[in-house]
Every structure is written in structure tokens, then in C-alpha cells.
SELUM-109679 format. One record per atom (N, C-alpha, C): x, y, z; atom name; residue number from 1; residue in three letters. Coordinates in steps of 0.05 Angstrom, whole numbers, always signed. Layout:
<node X="X" Y="Y" Z="Z" atome="CA" num="NUM" residu="ala"/>
...
This chain:
<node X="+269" Y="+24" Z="+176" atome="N" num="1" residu="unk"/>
<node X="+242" Y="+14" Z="+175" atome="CA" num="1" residu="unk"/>
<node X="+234" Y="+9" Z="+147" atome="C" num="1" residu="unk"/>
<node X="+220" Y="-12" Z="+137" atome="N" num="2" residu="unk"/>
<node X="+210" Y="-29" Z="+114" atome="CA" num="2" residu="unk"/>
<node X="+198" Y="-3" Z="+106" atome="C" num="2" residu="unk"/>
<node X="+194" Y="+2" Z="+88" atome="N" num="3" residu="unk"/>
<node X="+173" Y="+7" Z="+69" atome="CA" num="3" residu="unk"/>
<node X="+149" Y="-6" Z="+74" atome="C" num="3" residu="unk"/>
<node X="+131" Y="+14" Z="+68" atome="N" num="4" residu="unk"/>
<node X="+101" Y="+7" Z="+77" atome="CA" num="4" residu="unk"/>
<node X="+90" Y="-2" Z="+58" atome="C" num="4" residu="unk"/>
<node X="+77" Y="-22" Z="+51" atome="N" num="5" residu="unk"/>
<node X="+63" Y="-31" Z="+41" atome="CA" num="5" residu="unk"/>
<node X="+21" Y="-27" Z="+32" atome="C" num="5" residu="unk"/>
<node X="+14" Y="-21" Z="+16" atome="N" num="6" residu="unk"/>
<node X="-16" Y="-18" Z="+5" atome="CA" num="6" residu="unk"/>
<node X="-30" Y="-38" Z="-8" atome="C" num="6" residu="unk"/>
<node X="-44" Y="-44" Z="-10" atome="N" num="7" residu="unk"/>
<node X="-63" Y="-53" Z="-36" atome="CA" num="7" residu="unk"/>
<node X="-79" Y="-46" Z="-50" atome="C" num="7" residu="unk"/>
<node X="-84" Y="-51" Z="-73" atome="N" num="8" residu="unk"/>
<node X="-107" Y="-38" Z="-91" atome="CA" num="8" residu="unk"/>
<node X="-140" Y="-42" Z="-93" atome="C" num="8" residu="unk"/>
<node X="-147" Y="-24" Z="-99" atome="N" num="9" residu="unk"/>
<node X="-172" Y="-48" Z="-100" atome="CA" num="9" residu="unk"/>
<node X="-191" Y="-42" Z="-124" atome="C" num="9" residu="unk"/>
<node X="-173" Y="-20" Z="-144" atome="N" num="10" residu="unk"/>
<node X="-172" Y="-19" Z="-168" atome="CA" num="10" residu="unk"/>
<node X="-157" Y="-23" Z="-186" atome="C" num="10" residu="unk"/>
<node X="-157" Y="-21" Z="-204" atome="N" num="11" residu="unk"/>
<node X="-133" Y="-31" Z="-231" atome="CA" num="11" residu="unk"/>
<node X="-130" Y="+4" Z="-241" atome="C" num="11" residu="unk"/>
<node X="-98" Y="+3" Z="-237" atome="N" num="12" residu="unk"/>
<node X="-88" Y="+34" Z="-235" atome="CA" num="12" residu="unk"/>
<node X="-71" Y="+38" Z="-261" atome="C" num="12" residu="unk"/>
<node X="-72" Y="+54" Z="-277" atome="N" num="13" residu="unk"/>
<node X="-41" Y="+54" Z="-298" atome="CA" num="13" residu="unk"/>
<node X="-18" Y="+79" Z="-282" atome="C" num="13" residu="unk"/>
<node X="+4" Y="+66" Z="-272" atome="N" num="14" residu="unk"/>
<node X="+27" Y="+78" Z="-273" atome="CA" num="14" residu="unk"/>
<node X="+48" Y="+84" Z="-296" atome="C" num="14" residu="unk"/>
<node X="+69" Y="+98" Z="-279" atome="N" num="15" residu="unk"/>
<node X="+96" Y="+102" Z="-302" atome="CA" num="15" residu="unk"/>
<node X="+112" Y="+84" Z="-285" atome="C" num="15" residu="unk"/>
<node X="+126" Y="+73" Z="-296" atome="N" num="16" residu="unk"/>
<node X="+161" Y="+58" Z="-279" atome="CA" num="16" residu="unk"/>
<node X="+176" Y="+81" Z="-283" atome="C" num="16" residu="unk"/>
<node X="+186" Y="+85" Z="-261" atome="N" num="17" residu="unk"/>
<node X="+199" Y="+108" Z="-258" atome="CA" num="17" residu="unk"/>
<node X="+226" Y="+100" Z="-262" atome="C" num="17" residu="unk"/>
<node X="+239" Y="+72" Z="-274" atome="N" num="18" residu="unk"/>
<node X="+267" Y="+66" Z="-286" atome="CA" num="18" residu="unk"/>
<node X="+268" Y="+67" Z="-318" atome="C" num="18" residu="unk"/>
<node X="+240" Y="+51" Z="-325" atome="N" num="19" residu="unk"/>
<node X="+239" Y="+49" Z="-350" atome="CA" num="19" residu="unk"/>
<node X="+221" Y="+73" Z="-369" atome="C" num="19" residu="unk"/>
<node X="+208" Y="+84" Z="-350" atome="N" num="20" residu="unk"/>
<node X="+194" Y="+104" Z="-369" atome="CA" num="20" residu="unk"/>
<node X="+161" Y="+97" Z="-384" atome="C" num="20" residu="unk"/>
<node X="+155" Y="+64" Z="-380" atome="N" num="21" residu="unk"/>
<node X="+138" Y="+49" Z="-385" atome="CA" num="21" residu="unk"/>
<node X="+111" Y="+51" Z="-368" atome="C" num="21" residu="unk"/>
<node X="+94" Y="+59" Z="-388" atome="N" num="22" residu="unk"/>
<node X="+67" Y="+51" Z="-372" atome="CA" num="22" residu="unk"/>
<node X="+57" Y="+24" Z="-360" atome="C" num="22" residu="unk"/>
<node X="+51" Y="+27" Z="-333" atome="N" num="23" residu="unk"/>
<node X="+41" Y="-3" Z="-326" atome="CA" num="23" residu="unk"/>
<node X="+19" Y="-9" Z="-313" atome="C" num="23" residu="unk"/>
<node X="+4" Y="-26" Z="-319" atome="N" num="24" residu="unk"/>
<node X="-21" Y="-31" Z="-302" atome="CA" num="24" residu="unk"/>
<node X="-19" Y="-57" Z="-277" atome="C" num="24" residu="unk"/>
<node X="-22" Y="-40" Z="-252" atome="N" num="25" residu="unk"/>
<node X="-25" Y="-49" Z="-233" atome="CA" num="25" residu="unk"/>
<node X="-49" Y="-61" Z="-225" atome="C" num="25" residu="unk"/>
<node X="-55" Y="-95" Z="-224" atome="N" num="26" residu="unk"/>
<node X="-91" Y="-100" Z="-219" atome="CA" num="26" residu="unk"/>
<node X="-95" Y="-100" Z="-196" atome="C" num="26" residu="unk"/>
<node X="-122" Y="-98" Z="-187" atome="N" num="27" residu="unk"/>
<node X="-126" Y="-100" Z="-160" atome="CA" num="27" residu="unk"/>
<node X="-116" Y="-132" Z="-145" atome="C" num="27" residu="unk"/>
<node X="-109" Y="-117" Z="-116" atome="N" num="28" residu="unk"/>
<node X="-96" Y="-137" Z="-103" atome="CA" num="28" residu="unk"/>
<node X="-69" Y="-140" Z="-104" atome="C" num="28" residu="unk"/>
<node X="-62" Y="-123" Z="-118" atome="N" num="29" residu="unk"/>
<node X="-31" Y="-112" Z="-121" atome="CA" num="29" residu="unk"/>
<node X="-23" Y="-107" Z="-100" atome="C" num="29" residu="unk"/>
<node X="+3" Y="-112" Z="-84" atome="N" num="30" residu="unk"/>
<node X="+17" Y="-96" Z="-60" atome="CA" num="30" residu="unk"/>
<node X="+38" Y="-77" Z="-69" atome="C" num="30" residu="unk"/>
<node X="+35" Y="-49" Z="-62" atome="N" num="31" residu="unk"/>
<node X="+43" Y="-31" Z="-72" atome="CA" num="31" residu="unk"/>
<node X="+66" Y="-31" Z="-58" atome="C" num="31" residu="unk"/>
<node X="+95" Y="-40" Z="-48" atome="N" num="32" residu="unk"/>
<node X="+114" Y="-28" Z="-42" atome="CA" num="32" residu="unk"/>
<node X="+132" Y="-8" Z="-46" atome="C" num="32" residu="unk"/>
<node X="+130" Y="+1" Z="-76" atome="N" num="33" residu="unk"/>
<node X="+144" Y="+22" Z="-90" atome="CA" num="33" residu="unk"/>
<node X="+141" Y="+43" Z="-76" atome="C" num="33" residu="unk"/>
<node X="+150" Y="+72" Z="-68" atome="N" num="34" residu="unk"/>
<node X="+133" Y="+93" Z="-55" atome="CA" num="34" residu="unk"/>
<node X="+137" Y="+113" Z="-83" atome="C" num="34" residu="unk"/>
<node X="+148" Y="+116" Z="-109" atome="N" num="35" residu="unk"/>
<node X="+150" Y="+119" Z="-127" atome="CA" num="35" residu="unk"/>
<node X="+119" Y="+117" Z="-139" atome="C" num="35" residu="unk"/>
<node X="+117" Y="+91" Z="-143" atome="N" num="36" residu="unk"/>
<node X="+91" Y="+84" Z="-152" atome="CA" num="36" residu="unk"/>
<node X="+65" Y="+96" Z="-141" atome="C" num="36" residu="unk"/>
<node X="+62" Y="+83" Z="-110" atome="N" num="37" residu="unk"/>
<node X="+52" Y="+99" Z="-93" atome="CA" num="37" residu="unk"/>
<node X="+35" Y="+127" Z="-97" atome="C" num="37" residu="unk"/>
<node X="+65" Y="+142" Z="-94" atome="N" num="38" residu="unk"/>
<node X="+64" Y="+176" Z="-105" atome="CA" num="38" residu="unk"/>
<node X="+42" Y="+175" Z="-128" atome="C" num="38" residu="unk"/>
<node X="+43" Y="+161" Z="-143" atome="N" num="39" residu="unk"/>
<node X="+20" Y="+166" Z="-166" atome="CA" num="39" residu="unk"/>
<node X="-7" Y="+164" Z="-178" atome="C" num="39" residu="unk"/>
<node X="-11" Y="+144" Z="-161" atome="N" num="40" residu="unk"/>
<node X="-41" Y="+138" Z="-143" atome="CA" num="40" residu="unk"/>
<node X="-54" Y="+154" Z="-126" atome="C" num="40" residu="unk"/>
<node X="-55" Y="+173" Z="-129" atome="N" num="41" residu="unk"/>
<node X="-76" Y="+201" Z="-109" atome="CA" num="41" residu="unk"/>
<node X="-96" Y="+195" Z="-113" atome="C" num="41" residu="unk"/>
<node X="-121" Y="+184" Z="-120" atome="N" num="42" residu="unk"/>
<node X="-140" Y="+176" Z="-120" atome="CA" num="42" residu="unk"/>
<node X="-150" Y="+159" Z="-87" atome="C" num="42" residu="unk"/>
<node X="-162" Y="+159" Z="-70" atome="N" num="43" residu="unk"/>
<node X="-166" Y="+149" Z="-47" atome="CA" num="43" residu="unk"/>
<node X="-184" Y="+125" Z="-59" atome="C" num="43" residu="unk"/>
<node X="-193" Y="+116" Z="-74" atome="N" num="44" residu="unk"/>
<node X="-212" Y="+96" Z="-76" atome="CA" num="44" residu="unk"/>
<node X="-196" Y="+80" Z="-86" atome="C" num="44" residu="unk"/>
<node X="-182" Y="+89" Z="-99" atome="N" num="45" residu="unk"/>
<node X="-158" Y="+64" Z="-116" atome="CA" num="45" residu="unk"/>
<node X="-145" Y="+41" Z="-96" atome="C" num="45" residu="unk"/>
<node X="-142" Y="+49" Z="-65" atome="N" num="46" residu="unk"/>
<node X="-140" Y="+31" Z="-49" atome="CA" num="46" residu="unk"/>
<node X="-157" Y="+16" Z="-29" atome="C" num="46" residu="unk"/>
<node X="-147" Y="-8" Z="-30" atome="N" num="47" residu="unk"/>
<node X="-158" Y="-28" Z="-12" atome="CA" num="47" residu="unk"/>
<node X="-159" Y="-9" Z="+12" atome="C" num="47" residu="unk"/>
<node X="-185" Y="-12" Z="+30" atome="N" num="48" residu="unk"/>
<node X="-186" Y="-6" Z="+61" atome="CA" num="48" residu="unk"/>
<node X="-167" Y="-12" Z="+83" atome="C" num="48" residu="unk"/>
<node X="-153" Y="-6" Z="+97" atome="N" num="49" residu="unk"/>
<node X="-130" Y="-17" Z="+108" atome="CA" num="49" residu="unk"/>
<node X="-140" Y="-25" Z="+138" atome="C" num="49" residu="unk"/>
<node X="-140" Y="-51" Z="+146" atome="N" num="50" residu="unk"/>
<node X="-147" Y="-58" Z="+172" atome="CA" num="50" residu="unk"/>
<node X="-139" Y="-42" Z="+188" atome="C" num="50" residu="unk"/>
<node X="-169" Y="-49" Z="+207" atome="N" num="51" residu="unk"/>
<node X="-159" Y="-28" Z="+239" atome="CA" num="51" residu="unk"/>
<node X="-144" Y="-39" Z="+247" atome="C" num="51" residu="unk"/>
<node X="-122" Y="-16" Z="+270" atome="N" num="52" residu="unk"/>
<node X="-109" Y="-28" Z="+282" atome="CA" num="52" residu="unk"/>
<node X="-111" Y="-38" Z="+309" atome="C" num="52" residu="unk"/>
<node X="-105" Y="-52" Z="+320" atome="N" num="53" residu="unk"/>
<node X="-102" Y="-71" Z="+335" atome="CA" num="53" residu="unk"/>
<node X="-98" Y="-56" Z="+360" atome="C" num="53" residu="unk"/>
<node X="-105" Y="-58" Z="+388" atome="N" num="54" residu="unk"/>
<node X="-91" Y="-28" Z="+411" atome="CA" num="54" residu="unk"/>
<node X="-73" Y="-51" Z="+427" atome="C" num="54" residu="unk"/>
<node X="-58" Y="-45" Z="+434" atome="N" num="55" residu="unk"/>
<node X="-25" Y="-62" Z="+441" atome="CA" num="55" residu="unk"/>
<node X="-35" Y="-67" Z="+466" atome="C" num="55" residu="unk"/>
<node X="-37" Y="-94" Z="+473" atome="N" num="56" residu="unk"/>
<node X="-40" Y="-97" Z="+495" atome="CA" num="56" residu="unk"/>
<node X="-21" Y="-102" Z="+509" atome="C" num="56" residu="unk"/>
<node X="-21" Y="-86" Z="+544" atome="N" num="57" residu="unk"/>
<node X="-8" Y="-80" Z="+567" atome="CA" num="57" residu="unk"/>
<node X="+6" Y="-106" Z="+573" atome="C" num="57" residu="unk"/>
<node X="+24" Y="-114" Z="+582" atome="N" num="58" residu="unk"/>
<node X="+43" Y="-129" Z="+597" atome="CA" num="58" residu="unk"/>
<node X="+33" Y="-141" Z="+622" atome="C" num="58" residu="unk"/>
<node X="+23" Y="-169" Z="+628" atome="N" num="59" residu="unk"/>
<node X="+7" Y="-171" Z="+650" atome="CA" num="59" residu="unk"/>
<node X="+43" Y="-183" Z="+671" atome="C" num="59" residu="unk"/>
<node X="+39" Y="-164" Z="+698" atome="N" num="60" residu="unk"/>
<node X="+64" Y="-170" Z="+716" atome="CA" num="60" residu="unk"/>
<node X="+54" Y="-195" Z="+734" atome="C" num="60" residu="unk"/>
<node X="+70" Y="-214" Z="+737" atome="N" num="61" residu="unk"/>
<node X="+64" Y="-238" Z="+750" atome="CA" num="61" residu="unk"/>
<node X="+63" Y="-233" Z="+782" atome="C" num="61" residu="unk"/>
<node X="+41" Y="-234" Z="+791" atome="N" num="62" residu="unk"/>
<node X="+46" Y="-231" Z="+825" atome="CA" num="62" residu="unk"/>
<node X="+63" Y="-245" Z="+847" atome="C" num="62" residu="unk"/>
């Protein structure tokens, strides 16, 4: 299963967790990293995430 995806809806400074480098992420950013992610604990820092949708039933053909 993909990696989940976020967006921002603030401008965040992270670390790259390859390079060691501070980075700023602007809003509207899609967060795929879960690295990155992890470092964003702030709840406002993200975009609201659409409701979901309720799966609609299978209609059986009579």
C-alpha cells in the first residue's frame, strides 16, 4: 500500500533525513515522506483532509 499522502497549509522547516539539511516545505506541499511527516506534530500545519466519501452498495440487477 502507497504511502499516504498530506498537505500543508503552512510553510514548515524540516531536516532531510539523507542530507542532514534544513528545508522549507510551502504550503500546498504534498507530504509523501513519512520521515518528514514524523516532524510536523503541529495539527495546524496541515491542510484539512476531505471527508470521506461512504462506499456505495452494489445495486443487484433484477
Amino acid at each position: 500500500m502507497p504511502a499516504a499522502s498530506r498537505t500543508l497549509a503552512t510553510a514548515v522547516f524540516v531536516t532531510d533525513p539523507k542530507t542532514h539539511e534544513t528545508v522549507l516545505l510551502q504550503p500546498g506541499t504534498e507530504v509523501t515522506d513519512p520521515a518528514l511527516a514524523d516532524q510536523i506534530a503541529h495539527p495546524d500545519a496541515w491542510a484539512p483532509e476531505p471527508p470521506r466519501q461512504p462506499r456505495r452498495a452494489k445495486v443487484e440487477a433484477s
